[in-house]
C-alpha positions in Angstrom: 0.0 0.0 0.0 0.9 3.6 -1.2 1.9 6.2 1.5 -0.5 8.2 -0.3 -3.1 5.4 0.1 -2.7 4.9 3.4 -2.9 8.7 4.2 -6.3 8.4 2.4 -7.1 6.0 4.1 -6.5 7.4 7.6 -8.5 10.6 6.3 -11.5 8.4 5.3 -11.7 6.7 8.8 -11.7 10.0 10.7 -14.5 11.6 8.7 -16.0 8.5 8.9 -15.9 8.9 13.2 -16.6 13.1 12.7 -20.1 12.4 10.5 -21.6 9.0 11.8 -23.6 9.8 14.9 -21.7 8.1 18.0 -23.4 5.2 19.2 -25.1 4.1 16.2 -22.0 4.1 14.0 -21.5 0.8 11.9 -18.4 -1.2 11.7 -18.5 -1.7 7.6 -15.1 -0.4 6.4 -13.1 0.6 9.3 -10.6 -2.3 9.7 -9.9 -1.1 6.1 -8.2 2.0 7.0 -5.8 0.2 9.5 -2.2 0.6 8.8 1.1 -0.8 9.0 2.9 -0.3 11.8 5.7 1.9 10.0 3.3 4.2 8.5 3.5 6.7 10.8 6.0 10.0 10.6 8.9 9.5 12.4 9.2 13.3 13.0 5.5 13.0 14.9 6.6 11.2 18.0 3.8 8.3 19.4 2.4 9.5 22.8 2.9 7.0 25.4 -0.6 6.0 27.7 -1.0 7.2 31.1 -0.9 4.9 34.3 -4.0 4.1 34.5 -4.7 0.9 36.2 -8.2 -0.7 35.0 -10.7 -1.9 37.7 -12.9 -3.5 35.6 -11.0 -5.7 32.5 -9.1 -8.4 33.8 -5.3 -8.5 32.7 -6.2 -10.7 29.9 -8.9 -8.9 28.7 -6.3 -5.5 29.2 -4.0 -7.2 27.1 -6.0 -8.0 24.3 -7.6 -4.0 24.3 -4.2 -2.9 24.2 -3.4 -4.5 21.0 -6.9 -4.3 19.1 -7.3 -0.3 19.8 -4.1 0.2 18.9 -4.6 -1.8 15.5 -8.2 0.3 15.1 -6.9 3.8 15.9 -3.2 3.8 15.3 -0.9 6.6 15.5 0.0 8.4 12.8 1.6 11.4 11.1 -2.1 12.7 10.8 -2.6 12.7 14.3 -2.6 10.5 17.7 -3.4 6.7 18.3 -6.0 5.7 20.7 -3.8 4.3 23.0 -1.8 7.3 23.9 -5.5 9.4 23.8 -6.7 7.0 26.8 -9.4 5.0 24.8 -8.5 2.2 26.9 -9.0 4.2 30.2 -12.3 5.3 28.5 -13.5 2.1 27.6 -12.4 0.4 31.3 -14.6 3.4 33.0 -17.3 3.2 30.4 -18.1 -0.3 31.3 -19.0 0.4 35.0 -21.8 3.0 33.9 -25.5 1.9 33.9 -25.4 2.2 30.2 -22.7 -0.5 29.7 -24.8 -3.0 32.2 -27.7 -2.4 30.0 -29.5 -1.0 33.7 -31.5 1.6 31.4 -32.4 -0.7 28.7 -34.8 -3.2 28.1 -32.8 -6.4 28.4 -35.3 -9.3 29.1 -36.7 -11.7 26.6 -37.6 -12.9 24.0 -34.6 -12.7 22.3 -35.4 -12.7 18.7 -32.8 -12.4 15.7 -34.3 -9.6 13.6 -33.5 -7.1 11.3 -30.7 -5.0 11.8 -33.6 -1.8 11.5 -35.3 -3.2 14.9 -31.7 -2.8 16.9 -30.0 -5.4 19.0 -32.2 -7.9 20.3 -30.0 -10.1 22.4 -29.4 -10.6 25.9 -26.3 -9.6 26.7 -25.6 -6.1 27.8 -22.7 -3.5 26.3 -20.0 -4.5 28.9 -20.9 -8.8 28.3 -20.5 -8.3 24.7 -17.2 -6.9 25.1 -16.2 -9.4 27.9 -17.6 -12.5 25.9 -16.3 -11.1 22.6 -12.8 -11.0 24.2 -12.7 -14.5 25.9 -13.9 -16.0 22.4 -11.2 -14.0 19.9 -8.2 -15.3 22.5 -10.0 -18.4 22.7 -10.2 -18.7 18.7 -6.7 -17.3 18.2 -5.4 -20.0 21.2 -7.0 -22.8 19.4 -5.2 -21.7 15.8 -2.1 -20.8 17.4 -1.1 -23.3 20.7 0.2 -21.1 23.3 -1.0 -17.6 22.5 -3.7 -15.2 22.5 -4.3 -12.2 20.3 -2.0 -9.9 21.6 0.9 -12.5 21.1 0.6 -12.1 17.3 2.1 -9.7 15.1 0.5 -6.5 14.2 -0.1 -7.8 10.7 -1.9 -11.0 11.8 -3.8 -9.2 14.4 -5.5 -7.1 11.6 -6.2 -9.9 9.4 -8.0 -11.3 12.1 -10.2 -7.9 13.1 -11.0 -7.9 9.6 -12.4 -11.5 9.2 -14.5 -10.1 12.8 -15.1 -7.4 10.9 -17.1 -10.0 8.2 -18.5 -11.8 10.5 -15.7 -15.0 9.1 -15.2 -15.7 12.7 -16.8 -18.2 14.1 -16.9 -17.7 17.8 -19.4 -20.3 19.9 -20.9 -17.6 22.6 -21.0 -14.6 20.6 -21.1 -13.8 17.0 -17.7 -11.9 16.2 -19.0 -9.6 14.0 -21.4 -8.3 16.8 -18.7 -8.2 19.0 -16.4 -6.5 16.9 -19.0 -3.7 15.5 -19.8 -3.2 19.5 -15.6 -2.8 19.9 -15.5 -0.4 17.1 -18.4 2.2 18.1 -16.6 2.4 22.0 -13.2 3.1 20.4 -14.3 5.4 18.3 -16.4 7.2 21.4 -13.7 7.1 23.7 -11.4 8.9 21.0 -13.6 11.6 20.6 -16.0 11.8 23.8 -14.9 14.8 26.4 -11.5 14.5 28.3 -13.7 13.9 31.6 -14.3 10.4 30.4 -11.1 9.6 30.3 -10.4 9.7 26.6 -9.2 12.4 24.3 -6.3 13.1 26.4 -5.4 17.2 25.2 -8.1 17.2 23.2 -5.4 16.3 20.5 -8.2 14.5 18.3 -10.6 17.6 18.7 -7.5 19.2 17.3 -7.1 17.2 14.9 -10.0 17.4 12.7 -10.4 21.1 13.8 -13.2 20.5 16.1 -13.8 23.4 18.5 -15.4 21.5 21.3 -17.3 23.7 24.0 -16.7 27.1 23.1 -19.5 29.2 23.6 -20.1 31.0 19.8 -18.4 30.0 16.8 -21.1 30.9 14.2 -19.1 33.3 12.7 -17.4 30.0 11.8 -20.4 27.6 10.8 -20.6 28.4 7.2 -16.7 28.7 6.3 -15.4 25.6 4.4 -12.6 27.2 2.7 -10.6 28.0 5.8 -9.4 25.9 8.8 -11.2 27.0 12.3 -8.3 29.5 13.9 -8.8 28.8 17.6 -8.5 25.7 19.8 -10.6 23.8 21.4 -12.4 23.7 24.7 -13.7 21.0 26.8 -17.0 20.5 28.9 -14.4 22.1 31.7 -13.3 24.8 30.5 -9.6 24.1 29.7 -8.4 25.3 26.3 -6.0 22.9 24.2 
């Protein structure tokens, strides 16, 4: 691949994040824009990720997030990775909220398989998925290769394998991977862009990056420009300017 491809590439996962509502953003195509691991500028140093110690993943379930966001939101010359913007502190303190343990949803039966229009019908909640989803990838990779788990394989391998999940070409016995992997996808791609104050984001640094000027209170002066870049940094729900 080009370095002009890849630089495409990069570019058409970001907008991708920007202009798909969070939350409700499909999987279809993003495993497409990961890159190789020398792809990125060596004049735009790799951030390294805080301290963070995780309450809720396990260290096997840490060490397969490690290598899987790193593989969906690598850093580049266009900007940083997820891991040194704290996804992985996002998505460890994302799984102890209400939302994550499916408390404010309807999560009894039946459980039907429906149309993907009607929404997830099953009966695991946000943080199972993920949990289930992780225990079945290591499990799969384990049983093709004796003696290791997904974030034992090379970087190239691991993204073959998150794009067969991506497909659905994994067959996982608990969980469908696709499922798990769109699921994976949409919480990476929140915790790279949510607020600082959820633990992701770190500097703002992917505000900054797509010119995004987070809190501030007026920039209509600046809603109908599209021929210049917005001049001013952003703010977050804090008040700190980047």
């Amino acid at each position: 691949m080009s370095d002009d491809t890849q630089s495409r590439s990069r570019r058409s996962l970001i907008k991708s994040m920007v202009f798909i509502p969070m939350g409700v953003a499909g999987a279809a195509g993003a495993v497409r824009a990961l890159q190789p691991a020398h792809a990125a500028d060596a004049n735009a140093p790799e951030g390294k990720p805080n301290d963070y110690i995780p309450s809720f993943f396990n260290a096997n379930e840490w060490k397969f997030l490690g290598a899987a966001v790193d593989r969906l939101i690598p850093h580049d010359e266009h900007g940083p990775g997820a891991i040194e913007s704290g996804v992985l502190e996002f998505l460890d303190r994302h799984m102890q909220t209400p939302y994550a343990a499916g408390d404010i949803w309807y999560m009894q039966g039946p459980y039907l398989k429906a149309a993907p229009e009607f929404g997830y019908q099953g009966k695991l909640a946000l943080r199972d998925i993920i949990r289930v989803g992780i225990r079945a990838f290591d499990g799969y990779v384990s049983s093709q290769n004796p003696g290791k788990v997904f974030g034992d394989l090379d970087k190239k391998a691991q993204e073959d394998l998150l794009k067969a999940a991506e497909k659905g070409e994994l067959k996982f016995e608990d969980i469908s991977s696709k499922l798990f992997f769109s699921n994976l996808l949409t919480e990476v791609r929140n915790g790279y862009f949510a607020d600082p104050k959820h633990g992701g984001n770190k500097n703002m640094g992917a505000w900054k990056m797509i010119g995004y000027p987070g809190m501030r209170a007026d920039y209509l002066d600046w809603v109908e420009v599209r021929d210049k870049p917005y001049p001013i940094g952003p703010v977050d729900l804090s008040g700190r300017r980047a």
